[in-house]
C-alpha positions, 0 to 999 in steps of 0.5 A, a space after each residue: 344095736 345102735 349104728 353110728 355111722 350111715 356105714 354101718 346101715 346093712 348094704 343090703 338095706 340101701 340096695 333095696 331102697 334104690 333098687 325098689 324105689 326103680 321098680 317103683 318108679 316103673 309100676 307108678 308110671 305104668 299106672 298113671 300112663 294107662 291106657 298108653 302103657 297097656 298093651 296096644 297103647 303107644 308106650 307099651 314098649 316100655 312095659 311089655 312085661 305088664 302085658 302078662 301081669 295084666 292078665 293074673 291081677 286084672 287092677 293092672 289090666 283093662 278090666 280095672 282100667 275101663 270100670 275106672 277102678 280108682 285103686 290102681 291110680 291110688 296105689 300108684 299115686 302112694 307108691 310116687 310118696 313112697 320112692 321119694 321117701 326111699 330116695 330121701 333116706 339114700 339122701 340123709 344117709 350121706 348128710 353129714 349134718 344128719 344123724 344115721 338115727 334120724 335118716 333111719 327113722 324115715 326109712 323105717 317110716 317108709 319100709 312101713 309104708 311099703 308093707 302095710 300098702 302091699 298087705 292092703 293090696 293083698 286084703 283086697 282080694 279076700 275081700 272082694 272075692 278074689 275078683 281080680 286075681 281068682 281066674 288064675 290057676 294055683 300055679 300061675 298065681 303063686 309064681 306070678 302073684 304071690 312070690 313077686 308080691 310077698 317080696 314087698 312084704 318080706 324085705 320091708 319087714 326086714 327092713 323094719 325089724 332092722 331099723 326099728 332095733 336101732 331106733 329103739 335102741 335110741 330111745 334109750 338114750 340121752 337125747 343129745 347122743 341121738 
């Protein structure tokens, strides 16, 4: 399966590029505006909906927050290199003068990126005890942790099931074709 034409890359793989990349952009900003964001503080407006995802993952609350856990801040600052990464692809994909192969390779680069961040998200907790997430009961955290974060797992290694075919696909081929 080799894709010719930006076309033909599946729309369900754009759509998440761009619509990902904004909710990126707004976990990144609620992140690196703390302790504004957080509820109480003046830009809280935006971010209301954080107020009760602070309360099941205590990383974006102010439990993390006042002990100066730097995880939070380092996630946020790989998500900001991510949604440029996300937006670059949308960018290649309509270059003429760039081939759908190269384009593909950053959006699988990226996709990569994406779920191999959110697993280490998800290994931090066994690791530390469940410190951040254990409070929770079974309910709460499967509706309001694991299906909300298991998505950033899921789509992405569609995503790079889907590119990566195509890039191997190329990696057959005569150089100048790709």
């Amino acid at each position: 399966m080799t894709l010719k034409t930006s076309n033909q890359v599946p729309t369900w793989i754009k759509s998440w590029f761009f619509l990902s990349s904004l909710v990126v952009t707004w976990d990144f900003c609620y992140c690196l505006l703390r302790p504004w964001s957080m509820e109480g503080g003046s830009l809280n407006f935006i971010w209301k909906p954080y107020n009760l995802y602070a309360k099941i993952d205590h990383f974006y609350g102010v439990q993390a927050f006042v002990s100066q856990d730097g995880f939070t801040g380092a996630q946020a600052t790989m998500n900001i290199v991510e949604t440029f990464l996300n937006f670059f692809y949308l960018y290649l994909l309509g270059r003429e003068d760039v081939s759908v192969g190269q384009a593909n390779l950053v959006g699988f680069s990226s996709a990569l990126m994406t779920c191999s961040k959110t697993v280490l998200y998800w290994l931090v907790e066994p690791f530390s005890g469940y410190q951040h997430i254990g409070h929770n009961s079974i309910r709460d955290l499967i509706t309001l942790w694991i299906i909300p974060n298991g998505l950033w797992i899921v789509v992405p290694g569609a995503v790079i099931y889907t590119l990566g075919k195509d890039i191997i696909s190329r990696l057959g081929t005569h150089p100048k074709q790709i």
